[in-house]
N, C-alpha and C positions, 0 to 999 in steps of 0.2 A: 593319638598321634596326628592332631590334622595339621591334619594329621602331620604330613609332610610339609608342608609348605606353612601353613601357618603357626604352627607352631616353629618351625625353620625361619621362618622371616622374623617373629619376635625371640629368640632364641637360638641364635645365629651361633653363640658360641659352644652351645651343647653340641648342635651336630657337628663343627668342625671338630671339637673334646673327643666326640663319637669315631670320626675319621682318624682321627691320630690317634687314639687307643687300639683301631683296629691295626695303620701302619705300624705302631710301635714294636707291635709282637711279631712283624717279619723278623725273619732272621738277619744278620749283619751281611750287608753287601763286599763281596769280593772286592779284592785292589785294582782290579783290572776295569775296564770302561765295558760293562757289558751287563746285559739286564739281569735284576734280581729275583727272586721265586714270584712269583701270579697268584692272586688269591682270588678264586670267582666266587660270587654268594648268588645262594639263590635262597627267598623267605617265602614261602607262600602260610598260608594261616587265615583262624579266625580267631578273637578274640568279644568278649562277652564286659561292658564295661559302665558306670553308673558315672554319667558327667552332666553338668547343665538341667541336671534336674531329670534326666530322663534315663533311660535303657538302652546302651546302643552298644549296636554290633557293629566289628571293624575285621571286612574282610581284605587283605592285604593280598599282592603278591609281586614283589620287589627281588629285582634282579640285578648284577654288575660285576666288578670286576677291578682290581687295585693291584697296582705294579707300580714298579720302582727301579730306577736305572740309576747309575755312579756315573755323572757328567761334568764337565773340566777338571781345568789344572790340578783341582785339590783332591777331586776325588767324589765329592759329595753325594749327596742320595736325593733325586728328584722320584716325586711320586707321581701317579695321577689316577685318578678315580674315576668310572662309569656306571652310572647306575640309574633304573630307568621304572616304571611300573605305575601300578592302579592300587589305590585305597578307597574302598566302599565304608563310606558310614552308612548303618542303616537305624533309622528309630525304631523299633521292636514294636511300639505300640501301635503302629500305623500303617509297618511296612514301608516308609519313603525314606528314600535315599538320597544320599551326596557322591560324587563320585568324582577326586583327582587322579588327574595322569600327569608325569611329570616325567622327563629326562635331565638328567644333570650329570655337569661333568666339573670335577673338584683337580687343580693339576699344580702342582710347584711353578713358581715362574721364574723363582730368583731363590738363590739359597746360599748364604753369607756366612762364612764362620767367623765370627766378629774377633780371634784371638783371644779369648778373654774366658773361656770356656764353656760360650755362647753358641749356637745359631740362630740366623734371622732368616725365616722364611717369608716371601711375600706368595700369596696364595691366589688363585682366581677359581669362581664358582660362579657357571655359566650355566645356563638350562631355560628350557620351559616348561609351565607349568599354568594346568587347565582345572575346572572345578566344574561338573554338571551338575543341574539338578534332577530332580523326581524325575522327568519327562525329556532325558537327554537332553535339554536346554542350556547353550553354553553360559554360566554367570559368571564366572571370572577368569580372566587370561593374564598371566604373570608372567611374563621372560625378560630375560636379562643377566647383568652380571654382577656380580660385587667383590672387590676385593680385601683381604686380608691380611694380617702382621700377625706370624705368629715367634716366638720367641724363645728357645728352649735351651736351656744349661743340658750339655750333650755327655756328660757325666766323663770328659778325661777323654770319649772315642768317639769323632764328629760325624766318623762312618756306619757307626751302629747306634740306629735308633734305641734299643731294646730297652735302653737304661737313660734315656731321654726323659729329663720333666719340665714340663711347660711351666714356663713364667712368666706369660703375658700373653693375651691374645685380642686382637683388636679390629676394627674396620678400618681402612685405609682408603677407601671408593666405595662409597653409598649404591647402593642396587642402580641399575640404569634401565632402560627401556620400560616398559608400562610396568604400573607398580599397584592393580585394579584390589590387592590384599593386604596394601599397608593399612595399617592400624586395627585391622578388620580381627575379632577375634573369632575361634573355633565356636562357643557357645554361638554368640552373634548370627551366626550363618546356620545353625541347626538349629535355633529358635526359627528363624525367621521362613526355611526351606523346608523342613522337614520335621518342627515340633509341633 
């Protein structure tokens, strides 16, 4: 997973895929204007894994929090997502480490029922996001925001995601503020840091 962030920066549409698979399975929002069930997560873990030619271990432990409220005229379902935590990559063979912390906040900004059997969601996905290395040394600082078009046939009931399938999902706003892990990939940074 680099875990987070870089694999997130090039793969931008997996984790929001990830986000909306995890709101789809709330349950359907009431008719009334008043917030829908909370889902907290909490991950912690270690995982054992063969990338970039080497052995490495990926100690996680990822925390947050997804809710969803029915706001205006129509009724609709805005979500917003909080989620915050540290991933240790370690080389096995050497014992050196990478280590990102990252906070991020994923939230509805506009949500449209186009008529048509449609909704259009315009998304924002704001946070930051840090990478040390071996010797707590800061190498890279990502914050910022980026926005999103996601698009989804609302299956006949605009207020119950459950039965929601996406049909499009896109960037609409390129990432803003320092961008020190565009193009950079996961190997790249564990050859270079800790292979």
């Amino acid at each position: 997973m680099f875990s987070v962030k870089i694999v997130r920066k090039s793969r931008a549409v997996a984790v929001a895929g990830g986000i909306v698979a995890l709101l789809l399975g709330l349950s359907s929002a009431p008719a009334a204007a008043q917030p829908i069930e909370r889902v907290h997560f909490y991950d912690v873990g270690s995982e054992v894994f063969t990338d970039c030619g080497l052995t490495l271990q990926s100690d996680f432990d990822i925390m947050g929090n997804i809710g969803g409220n029915v706001r205006g005229p129509n009724g609709l379902l805005y979500f917003v997502q909080n989620f915050h935590g540290t991933v240790t990559t370690t080389n096995l063979a050497n014992g050196l480490s990478i280590t990102e912390f990252f906070h991020n906040v994923v939230k509805d900004l506009k949500v449209t029922d186009n008529g048509d059997g449609t909704l259009t969601i315009i998304i924002l996905a704001a946070g930051a996001f840090k990478v040390s290395g071996p010797d707590g040394t800061l190498l890279f600082n990502d914050p910022g925001q980026v926005r999103f078009e996601l698009v989804l046939d609302h299956g006949g009931t605009p207020t119950d995601p459950s039965d929601d399938v996406e049909l499009s999902f896109s960037v609409v706003r390129e990432s803003t503020g320092r961008n020190d892990l565009e193009g950079i990939e996961f190997c790249d940074v564990v050859q270079q840091f800790i292979g």
